[in-house]
C-alpha positions in Angstrom: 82.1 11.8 22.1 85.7 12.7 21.3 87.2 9.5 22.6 85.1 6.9 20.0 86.2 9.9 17.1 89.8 9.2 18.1 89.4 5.0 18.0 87.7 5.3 14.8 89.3 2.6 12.3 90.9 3.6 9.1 89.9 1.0 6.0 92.9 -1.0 4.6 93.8 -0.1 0.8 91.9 -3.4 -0.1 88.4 -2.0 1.7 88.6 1.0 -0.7 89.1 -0.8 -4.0 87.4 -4.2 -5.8 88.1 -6.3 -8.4 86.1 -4.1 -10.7 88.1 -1.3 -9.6 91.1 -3.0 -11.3 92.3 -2.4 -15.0 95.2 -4.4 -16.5 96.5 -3.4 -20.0 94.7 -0.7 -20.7 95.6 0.9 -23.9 95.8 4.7 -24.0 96.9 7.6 -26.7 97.9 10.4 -24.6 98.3 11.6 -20.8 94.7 12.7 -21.1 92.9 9.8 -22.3 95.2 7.6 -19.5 93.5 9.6 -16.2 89.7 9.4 -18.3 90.6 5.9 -18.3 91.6 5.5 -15.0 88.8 7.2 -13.2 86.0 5.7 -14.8 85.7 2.7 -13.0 85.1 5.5 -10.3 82.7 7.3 -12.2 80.7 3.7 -12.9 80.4 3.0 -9.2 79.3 6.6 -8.2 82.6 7.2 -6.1 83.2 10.2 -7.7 81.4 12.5 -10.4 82.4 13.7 -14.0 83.6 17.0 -12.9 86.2 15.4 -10.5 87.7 14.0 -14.0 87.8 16.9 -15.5 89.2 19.1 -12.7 92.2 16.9 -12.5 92.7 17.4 -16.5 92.7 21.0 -15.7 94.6 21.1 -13.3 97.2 19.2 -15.0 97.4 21.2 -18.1 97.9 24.5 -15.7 100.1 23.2 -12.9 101.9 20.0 -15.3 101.7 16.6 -14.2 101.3 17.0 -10.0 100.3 13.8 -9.8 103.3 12.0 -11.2 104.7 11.1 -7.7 107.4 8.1 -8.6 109.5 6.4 -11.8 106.4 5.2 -13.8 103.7 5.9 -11.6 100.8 9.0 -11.4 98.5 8.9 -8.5 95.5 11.2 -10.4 93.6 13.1 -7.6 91.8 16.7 -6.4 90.1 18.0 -3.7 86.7 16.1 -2.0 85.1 19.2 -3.3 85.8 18.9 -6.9 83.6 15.9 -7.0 83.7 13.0 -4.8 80.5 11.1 -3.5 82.8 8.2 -1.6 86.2 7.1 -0.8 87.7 5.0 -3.4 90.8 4.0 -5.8 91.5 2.2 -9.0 94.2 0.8 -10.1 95.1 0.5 -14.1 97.9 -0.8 -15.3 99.0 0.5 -19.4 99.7 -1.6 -22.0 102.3 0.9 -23.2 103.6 3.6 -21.0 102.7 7.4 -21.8 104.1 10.6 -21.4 103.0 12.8 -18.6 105.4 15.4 -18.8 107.1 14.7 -16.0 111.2 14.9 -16.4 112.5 12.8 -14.0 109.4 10.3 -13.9 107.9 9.7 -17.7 107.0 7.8 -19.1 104.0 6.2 -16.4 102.6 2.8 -16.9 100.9 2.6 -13.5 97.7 4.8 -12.2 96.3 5.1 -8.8 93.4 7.4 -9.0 92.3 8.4 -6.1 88.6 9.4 -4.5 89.3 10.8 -1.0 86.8 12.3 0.9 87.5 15.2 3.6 87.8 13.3 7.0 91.0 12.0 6.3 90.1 8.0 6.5 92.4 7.6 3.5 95.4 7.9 5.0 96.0 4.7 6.4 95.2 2.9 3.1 97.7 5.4 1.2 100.4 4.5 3.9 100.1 1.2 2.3 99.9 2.2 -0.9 103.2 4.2 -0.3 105.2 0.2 0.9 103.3 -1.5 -1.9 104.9 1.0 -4.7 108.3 -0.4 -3.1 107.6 -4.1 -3.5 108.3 -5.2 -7.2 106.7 -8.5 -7.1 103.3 -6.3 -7.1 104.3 -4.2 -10.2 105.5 -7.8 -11.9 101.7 -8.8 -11.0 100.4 -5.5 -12.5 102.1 -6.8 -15.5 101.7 -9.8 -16.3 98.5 -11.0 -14.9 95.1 -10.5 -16.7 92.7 -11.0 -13.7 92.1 -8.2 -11.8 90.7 -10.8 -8.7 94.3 -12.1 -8.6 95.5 -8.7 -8.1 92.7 -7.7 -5.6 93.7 -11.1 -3.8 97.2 -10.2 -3.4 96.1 -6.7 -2.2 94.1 -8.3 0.5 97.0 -10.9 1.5 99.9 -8.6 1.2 100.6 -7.2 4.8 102.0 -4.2 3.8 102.9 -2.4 7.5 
Protein backbone atom coordinates (compact mmCIF):
# COMPACT_ATOMS: atom_id res chain seq x y z
CA UNK A 1 0.00 0.00 0.00
CA UNK A 2 1.64 3.26 -1.28
CA UNK A 3 -0.22 5.56 0.99
CA UNK A 4 1.15 3.79 4.61
CA UNK A 5 4.87 3.95 2.57
CA UNK A 6 4.43 7.60 2.21
CA UNK A 7 3.19 8.22 6.26
CA UNK A 8 6.06 6.14 7.24
CA UNK A 9 7.92 8.09 10.32
CA UNK A 10 11.45 9.01 10.03
CA UNK A 11 13.43 8.40 13.64
CA UNK A 12 14.74 11.59 15.34
CA UNK A 13 18.70 11.79 15.58
CA UNK A 14 18.36 10.60 19.28
CA UNK A 15 16.41 7.12 18.00
CA UNK A 16 19.56 6.42 15.95
CA UNK A 17 22.24 6.96 18.63
CA UNK A 18 22.73 5.85 22.62
CA UNK A 19 24.71 6.74 25.26
CA UNK A 20 27.12 4.05 24.40
CA UNK A 21 27.27 5.49 21.01
CA UNK A 22 28.86 8.61 22.54
CA UNK A 23 32.75 9.21 23.01
CA UNK A 24 34.05 12.28 24.74
CA UNK A 25 37.89 12.99 24.65
CA UNK A 26 39.01 10.56 22.66
CA UNK A 27 42.62 10.72 22.06
CA UNK A 28 43.86 10.03 18.54
CA UNK A 29 47.40 10.14 16.45
CA UNK A 30 46.43 10.61 13.00
CA UNK A 31 43.21 11.13 10.65
CA UNK A 32 43.16 7.40 10.40
CA UNK A 33 43.18 6.20 13.78
CA UNK A 34 40.28 9.25 14.52
CA UNK A 35 37.44 7.46 11.98
CA UNK A 36 38.74 3.59 13.51
CA UNK A 37 37.90 5.28 16.56
CA UNK A 38 34.85 6.66 15.74
CA UNK A 39 33.17 3.78 14.11
CA UNK A 40 33.78 1.25 16.57
CA UNK A 41 31.16 1.83 18.78
CA UNK A 42 29.34 0.97 15.52
CA UNK A 43 31.20 -2.00 14.86
CA UNK A 44 30.45 -3.16 18.79
CA UNK A 45 26.70 -2.97 18.32
CA UNK A 46 26.64 -4.67 14.90
CA UNK A 47 25.42 -1.49 13.08
CA UNK A 48 27.88 -1.71 10.66
CA UNK A 49 30.80 -4.29 9.67
CA UNK A 50 34.69 -4.00 9.56
CA UNK A 51 34.75 -3.48 5.88
CA UNK A 52 32.52 -0.30 6.13
CA UNK A 53 35.70 1.04 8.23
CA UNK A 54 37.97 0.31 5.99
CA UNK A 55 36.14 1.44 2.87
CA UNK A 56 35.86 4.89 4.25
CA UNK A 57 39.86 4.82 4.91
CA UNK A 58 40.16 4.08 1.34
CA UNK A 59 38.16 6.17 0.16
CA UNK A 60 39.73 8.92 1.97
CA UNK A 61 43.26 8.28 1.00
CA UNK A 62 41.98 8.35 -2.91
CA UNK A 63 39.36 11.04 -3.02
CA UNK A 64 41.06 13.27 0.46
CA UNK A 65 38.96 13.95 3.27
CA UNK A 66 35.04 13.93 1.66
CA UNK A 67 33.84 13.72 4.73
CA UNK A 68 35.20 16.93 6.27
CA UNK A 69 31.78 18.86 5.77
CA UNK A 70 32.29 22.10 8.31
CA UNK A 71 35.15 24.10 10.52
CA UNK A 72 36.15 21.19 12.86
CA UNK A 73 33.86 18.63 12.04
CA UNK A 74 34.08 15.19 9.58
CA UNK A 75 30.90 13.27 9.20
CA UNK A 76 32.78 9.61 8.26
CA UNK A 77 30.37 7.63 6.00
CA UNK A 78 29.99 5.20 2.61
CA UNK A 79 27.47 3.53 0.82
CA UNK A 80 24.76 0.90 2.65
CA UNK A 81 26.55 -1.54 0.54
CA UNK A 82 30.01 -1.17 1.82
CA UNK A 83 28.93 -2.63 5.07
CA UNK A 84 25.99 -1.54 7.06
CA UNK A 85 23.72 -4.10 9.02
CA UNK A 86 21.46 -0.97 10.63
CA UNK A 87 21.02 2.66 10.79
CA UNK A 88 23.12 4.33 13.32
CA UNK A 89 25.57 7.26 14.41
CA UNK A 90 28.28 8.04 16.91
CA UNK A 91 29.31 10.80 18.04
CA UNK A 92 33.23 11.38 19.46
CA UNK A 93 34.42 14.28 20.52
CA UNK A 94 38.89 14.53 20.37
CA UNK A 95 40.83 15.43 23.02
CA UNK A 96 43.15 17.25 20.58
CA UNK A 97 42.05 18.07 17.18
CA UNK A 98 43.77 16.31 14.06
CA UNK A 99 44.50 16.91 10.63
CA UNK A 100 42.36 15.66 7.90
CA UNK A 101 43.67 17.38 5.09
CA UNK A 102 41.07 19.50 4.59
CA UNK A 103 42.25 23.32 3.70
CA UNK A 104 39.60 25.30 4.66
CA UNK A 105 38.24 22.87 7.53
CA UNK A 106 41.43 21.21 9.62
CA UNK A 107 42.03 20.58 11.96
CA UNK A 108 38.52 18.37 13.22
CA UNK A 109 37.83 17.76 16.75
CA UNK A 110 34.26 16.56 16.16
CA UNK A 111 33.11 13.10 14.33
CA UNK A 112 29.68 12.00 13.24
CA UNK A 113 30.04 8.66 11.71
CA UNK A 114 27.43 7.67 10.11
CA UNK A 115 25.53 4.00 9.34
CA UNK A 116 22.77 4.71 6.85
CA UNK A 117 20.96 2.19 5.28
CA UNK A 118 19.39 2.50 1.61
CA UNK A 119 15.70 3.61 2.27
CA UNK A 120 16.55 6.91 3.08
CA UNK A 121 15.03 6.94 6.88
CA UNK A 122 18.14 9.00 7.79
CA UNK A 123 17.30 11.94 6.52
CA UNK A 124 15.17 13.47 8.90
CA UNK A 125 17.70 12.71 11.80
CA UNK A 126 20.61 14.35 9.61
CA UNK A 127 18.30 17.51 9.08
CA UNK A 128 18.75 17.83 12.70
CA UNK A 129 22.10 17.00 12.79
CA UNK A 130 22.61 19.82 10.12
CA UNK A 131 20.70 22.79 13.07
CA UNK A 132 22.54 21.02 15.92
CA UNK A 133 26.12 21.67 14.16
CA UNK A 134 24.86 25.47 14.39
CA UNK A 135 24.05 25.58 18.01
CA UNK A 136 27.39 26.13 20.06
CA UNK A 137 26.01 25.43 23.46
CA UNK A 138 26.02 21.57 22.02
CA UNK A 139 29.81 21.71 20.83
CA UNK A 140 30.51 23.58 24.53
CA UNK A 141 28.72 20.19 25.90
CA UNK A 142 30.92 18.05 23.53
CA UNK A 143 33.69 19.66 25.35
CA UNK A 144 33.44 19.89 28.48
CA UNK A 145 31.29 17.21 29.81
CA UNK A 146 32.53 13.66 30.45
CA UNK A 147 29.11 11.76 30.47
CA UNK A 148 27.98 10.69 27.40
CA UNK A 149 24.13 10.26 29.14
CA UNK A 150 24.29 14.12 29.60
CA UNK A 151 24.98 14.53 26.08
CA UNK A 152 22.48 11.83 24.85
CA UNK A 153 19.95 13.74 27.26
CA UNK A 154 20.46 17.01 25.64
CA UNK A 155 20.07 15.26 22.20
CA UNK A 156 16.76 13.97 23.28
CA UNK A 157 15.62 17.53 24.75
CA UNK A 158 16.97 19.70 22.20
CA UNK A 159 14.12 20.49 19.60
CA UNK A 160 16.16 21.00 16.88
CA UNK A 161 13.37 21.90 13.85
Amino acid sequence: NENIQSERIEPALYEITNPELIQLGVTVRNWEEAIREAGAPLLTQGKITREYIDTIITNTKMEGPYMVIAKQIALPHARPVDGVEKLGISITSLSYPIEFGSKENDPVKYIFFLAATANNYHLNAMAELVKLLDDPAFFNLLDTSQDPHEVYHYLRLAKHI
